[in-house]
KOLMINU-548192 format. One line per 4 residues: number of its first residue (from 0); their letters; for each residue x negated, y, z of C-alpha. Coordinates in steps of 0.2 Angstrom, whole numbers, plus 5000, padded with zeros to 4 digits. Example, Ala and Ser with C-alpha at 12.3 -4.5 7.8 and 13.67 -1.06 7.14 Angstrom:
<fimars>
0) AS) 4938:4978:5039  4932:4995:5036
</fimars>
This chain:
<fimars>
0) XXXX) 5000:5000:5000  4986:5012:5005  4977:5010:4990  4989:5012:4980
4) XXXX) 4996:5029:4988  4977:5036:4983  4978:5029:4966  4994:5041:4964
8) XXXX) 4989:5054:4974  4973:5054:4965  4982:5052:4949  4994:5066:4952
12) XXXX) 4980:5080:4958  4969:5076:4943  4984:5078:4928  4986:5093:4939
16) XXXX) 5005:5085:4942  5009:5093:4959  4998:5107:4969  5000:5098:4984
20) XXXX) 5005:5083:4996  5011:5083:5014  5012:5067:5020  5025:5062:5034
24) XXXX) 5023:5044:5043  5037:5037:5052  5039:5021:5058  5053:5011:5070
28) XXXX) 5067:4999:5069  5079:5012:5064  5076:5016:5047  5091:5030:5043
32) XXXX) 5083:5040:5059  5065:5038:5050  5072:5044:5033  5082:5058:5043
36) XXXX) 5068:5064:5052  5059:5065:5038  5068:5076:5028  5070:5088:5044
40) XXXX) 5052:5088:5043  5050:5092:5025  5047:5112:5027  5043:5122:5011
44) XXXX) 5041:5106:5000  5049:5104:4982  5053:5090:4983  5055:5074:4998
48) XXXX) 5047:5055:4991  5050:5041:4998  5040:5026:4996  5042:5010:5008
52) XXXX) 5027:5003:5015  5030:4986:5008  5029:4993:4992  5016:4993:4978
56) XXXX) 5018:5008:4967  5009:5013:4951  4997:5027:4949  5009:5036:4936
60) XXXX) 5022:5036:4949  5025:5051:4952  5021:5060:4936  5036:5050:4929
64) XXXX) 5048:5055:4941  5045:5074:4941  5047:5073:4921  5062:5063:4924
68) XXXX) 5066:5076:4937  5065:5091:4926  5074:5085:4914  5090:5081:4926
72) XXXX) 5088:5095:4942  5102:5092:4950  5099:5071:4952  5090:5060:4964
76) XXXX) 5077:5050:4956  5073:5033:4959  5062:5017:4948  5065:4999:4948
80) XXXX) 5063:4988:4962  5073:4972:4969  5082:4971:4986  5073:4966:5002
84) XXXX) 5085:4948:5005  5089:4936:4993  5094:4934:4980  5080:4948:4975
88) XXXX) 5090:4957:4964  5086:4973:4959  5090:4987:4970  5102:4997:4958
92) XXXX) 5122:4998:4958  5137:5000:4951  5151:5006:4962  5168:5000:4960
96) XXXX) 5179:5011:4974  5195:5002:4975  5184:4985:4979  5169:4997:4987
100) XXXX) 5159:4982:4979  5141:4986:4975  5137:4977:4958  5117:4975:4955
104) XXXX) 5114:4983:4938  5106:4967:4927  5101:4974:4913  5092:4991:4906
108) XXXX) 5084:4999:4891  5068:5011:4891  5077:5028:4893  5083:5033:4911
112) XXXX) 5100:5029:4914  5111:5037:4928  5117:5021:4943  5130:5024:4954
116) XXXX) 5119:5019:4970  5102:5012:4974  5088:5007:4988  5079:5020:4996
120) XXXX) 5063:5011:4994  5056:5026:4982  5067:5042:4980  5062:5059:4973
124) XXXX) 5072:5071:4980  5074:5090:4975  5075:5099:4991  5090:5108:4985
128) XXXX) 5099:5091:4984  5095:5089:5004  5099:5109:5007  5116:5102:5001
132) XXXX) 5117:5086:5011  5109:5091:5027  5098:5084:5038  5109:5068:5045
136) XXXX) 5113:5063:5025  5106:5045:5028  5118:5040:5043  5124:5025:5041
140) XXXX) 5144:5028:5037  5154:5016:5051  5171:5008:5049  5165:5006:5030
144) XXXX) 5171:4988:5029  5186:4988:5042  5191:4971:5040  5173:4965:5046
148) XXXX) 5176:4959:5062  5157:4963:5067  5155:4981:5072  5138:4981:5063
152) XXXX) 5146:4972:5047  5157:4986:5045  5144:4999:5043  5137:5004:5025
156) XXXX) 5119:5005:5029  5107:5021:5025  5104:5018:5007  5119:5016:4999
160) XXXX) 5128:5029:5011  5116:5041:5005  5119:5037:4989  5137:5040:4990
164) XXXX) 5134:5057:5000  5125:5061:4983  5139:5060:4971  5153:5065:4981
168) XXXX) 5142:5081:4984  5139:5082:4965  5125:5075:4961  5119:5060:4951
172) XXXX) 5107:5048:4954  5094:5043:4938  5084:5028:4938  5066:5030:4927
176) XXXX) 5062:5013:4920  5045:5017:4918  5044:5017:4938  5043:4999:4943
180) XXXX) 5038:4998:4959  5034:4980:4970  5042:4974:4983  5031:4965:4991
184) XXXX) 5043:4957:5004  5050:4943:4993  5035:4935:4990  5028:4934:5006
188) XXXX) 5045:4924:5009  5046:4914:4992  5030:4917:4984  5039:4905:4969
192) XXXX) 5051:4923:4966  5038:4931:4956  5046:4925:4938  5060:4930:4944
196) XXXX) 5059:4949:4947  5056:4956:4929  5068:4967:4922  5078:4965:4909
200) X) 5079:4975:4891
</fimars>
């Protein structure tokens, strides 16, 4: 993870891609508060990015996601990756309201493409966006899934209840293709998953 992080951030200061990085660490079983505390600490920035630290990222990483940003400003920005459980599919969704069923988007072309939800494993966020949203805008939403007898079943966890914070405030949220990121989670759980996780075209 470390290594790749300076590979990017090496990559991004040399194209001259950003003036500057201020990195934020946050680490504890609660992963909305992380997210949430992050963005509270973000001050003058341009833009918040997350990356998990379970993930591999390429060194273009960010270069892609500001062009992709500056072609759609008022969208979240997010790459490809697969969920952190089985089945491993990848971590982007169509939403159906009526059903509130999140659909794991198969397939995809070379050209970014607007989902209707998505991880938070790697977000580019305008700050704008989270000026809109507030600081609290990863909350998991409760009494999501009423007939869940489980309190905690009922929840819609951080991801996907930011995700939904975004569009109901009016933005979209684009995923960039060319921004595949590794998760590195399923294969130290099923090593045998690897030819499995490729996207399709």
């Amino acid at each position: 993870y470390t290594k790749n992080l300076l590979a990017m951030v090496a990559h991004s200061y040399n194209q001259k891609i950003v003036t500057g990085f201020n990195f934020y660490f946050k680490c504890s079983p609660k992963t909305q508060e992380n997210r949430n505390e992050t963005i509270r600490q973000r001050s003058c920035a341009d833009y918040v990015l997350f990356i998990d630290s379970d993930m591999v990222v390429p060194h273009t990483l960010v270069e892609h996601m500001l062009q992709t940003s500056k072609k759609n400003p008022d969208a979240v920005i997010t790459g490809i990756g697969v969920m952190g459980e089985p089945p491993w599919k990848p971590a982007i969704f169509k939403y159906d309201p009526h059903s509130k069923n999140f659909a794991s988007v198969p397939r995809w072309g070379e050209e970014p493409f607007e989902v209707d939800a998505c991880g938070s494993f790697c977000l580019l966020i305008p700050n704008h966006i989270l000026d809109k949203l507030g600081d609290h805008c990863f909350d998991h939403i409760r009494g999501f899934y009423p007939d869940q007898e489980d309190q905690e079943r009922q929840e819609l966890r951080h991801d996907l209840a930011f995700s939904l914070r975004v569009r109901e405030a009016g933005f979209k949220i684009i995923c960039d293709p060319r921004v595949s990121v590794g998760h590195l989670r399923p294969f130290i759980a099923d090593p045998r998953a690897a030819g499995s996780l490729t996207g399709s075209s």
